[in-house]
N, C-alpha and C positions, 0 to 999 in steps of 0.2 A: 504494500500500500504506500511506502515508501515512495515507491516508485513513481506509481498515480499518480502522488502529490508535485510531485518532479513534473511529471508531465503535463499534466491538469491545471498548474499555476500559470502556464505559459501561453493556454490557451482559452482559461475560463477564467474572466479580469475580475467577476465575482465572487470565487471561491472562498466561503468561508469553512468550510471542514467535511469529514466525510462522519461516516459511521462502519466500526470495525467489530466485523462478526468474527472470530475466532479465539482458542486457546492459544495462541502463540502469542502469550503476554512482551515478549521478549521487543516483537517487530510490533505489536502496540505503542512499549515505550519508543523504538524506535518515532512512528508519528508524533506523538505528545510532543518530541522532543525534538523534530523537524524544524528548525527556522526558529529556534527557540521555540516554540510553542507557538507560533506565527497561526495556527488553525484549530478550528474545533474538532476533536476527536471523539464522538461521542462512543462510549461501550457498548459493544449490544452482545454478550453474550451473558447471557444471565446470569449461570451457572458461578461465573468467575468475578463476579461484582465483588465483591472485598480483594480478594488479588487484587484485582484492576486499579481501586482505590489507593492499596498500599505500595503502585508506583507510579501514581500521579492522574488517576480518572479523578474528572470534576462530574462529569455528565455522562449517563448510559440511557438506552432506550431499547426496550425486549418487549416480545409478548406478551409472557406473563404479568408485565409489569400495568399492564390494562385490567387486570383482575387483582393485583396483588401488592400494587405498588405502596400500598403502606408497610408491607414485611421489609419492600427494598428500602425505604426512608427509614426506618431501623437498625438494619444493615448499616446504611450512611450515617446517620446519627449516632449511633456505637463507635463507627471507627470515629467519626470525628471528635468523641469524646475520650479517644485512644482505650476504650474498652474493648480488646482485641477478644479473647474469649468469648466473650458475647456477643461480639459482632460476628466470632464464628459462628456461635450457637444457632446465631438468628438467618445467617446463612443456609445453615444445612434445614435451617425449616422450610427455606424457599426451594432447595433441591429435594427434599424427600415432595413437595410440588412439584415440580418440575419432571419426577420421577416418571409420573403418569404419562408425558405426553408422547413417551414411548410406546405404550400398551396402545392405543388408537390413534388415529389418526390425528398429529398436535391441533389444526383450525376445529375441527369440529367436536374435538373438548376443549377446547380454551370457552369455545359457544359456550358449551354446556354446562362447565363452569361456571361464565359469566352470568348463565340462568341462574344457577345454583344460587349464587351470590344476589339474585334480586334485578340482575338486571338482564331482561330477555331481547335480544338482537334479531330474532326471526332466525328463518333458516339457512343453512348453508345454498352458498351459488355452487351450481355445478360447475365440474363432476365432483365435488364434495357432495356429501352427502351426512346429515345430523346422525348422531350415534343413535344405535338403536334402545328398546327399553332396559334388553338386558345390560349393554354396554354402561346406559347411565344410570342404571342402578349399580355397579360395579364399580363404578367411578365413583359415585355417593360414598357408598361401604369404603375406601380406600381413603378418600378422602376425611372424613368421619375417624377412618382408624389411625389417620398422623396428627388429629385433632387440627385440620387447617383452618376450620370457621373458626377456629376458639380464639387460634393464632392471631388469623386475619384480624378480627376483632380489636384481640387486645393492642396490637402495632395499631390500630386506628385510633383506640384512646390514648395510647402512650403518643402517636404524635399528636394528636390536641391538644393534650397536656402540655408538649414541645411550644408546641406554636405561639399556647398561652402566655408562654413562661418569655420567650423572645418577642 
């Protein structure tokens, strides 16, 4: 991506940053650290959002983060309270999440998720296709058994509390 930016500055006079899908934190920092930090590099791999952080992410944007983004601002909030522990803890809460989106197809449970959660998007565009009964009951049950609504939740009063407090 490196490279993109190399070549991408030369011909796009608007360029303010990309967004970097991968595990190769390494050529992340690499970008961050292009031009002095000359561009926005925004994270988008979920999974690795504390990594990301502890060399230099300001900003990410994933999936999940549509249904769950109060787990990731706990996440951010913990490191940047350098409660590292914790901010793992609250990490692997967002991947034993994340877990699921292997078992079915990710768009059309991320949907059914976001039902779950209260907020229903209608159906998937083809050729997607919404999980079946059995599927979203299985998904429930899994979801139910890592205690995510509980999770979800309480990251949503701890950042109110946050936001009060600043």
């Amino acid at each position: 991506m490196v490279d993109f930016l190399k070549q991408a500055e030369a011909r796009i006079p608007n360029l303010a940053g990309i967004k970097y899908t991968a595990n190769t934190l390494h050529e992340y920092q690499d970008c961050l650290n292009y031009k002095n930090g000359k561009y926005d590099i925004l994270f988008g791999y979920d999974e690795l959002l504390l990594p990301a952080l502890a060399i230099g992410a300001k900003a990410a944007i994933g999936s999940t983060y549509s249904f769950a983004a109060p787990m990731y601002h706990k996440v951010i909030e913990l490191f940047n309270q350098k409660k590292i522990k914790e901010a793992a803890a609250a990490q692997f809460d967002c991947i034993k999440m994340i877990r699921v989106l292997g078992k079915y197809p990710p768009i059309p449970t991320q949907k059914q998720i976001l039902k779950l959660t209260g907020l229903d998007l209608g159906g998937c565009r083809l050729p997607l296709v919404a999980l079946n009964e059995v599927q979203s009951a299985d998904l429930k049950t899994y979801l139910d058994e890592i205690l995510f609504f509980e999770t979800l939740e309480q990251a949503r009063k701890s950042n109110t509390a946050a936001a009060r407090v600043a």
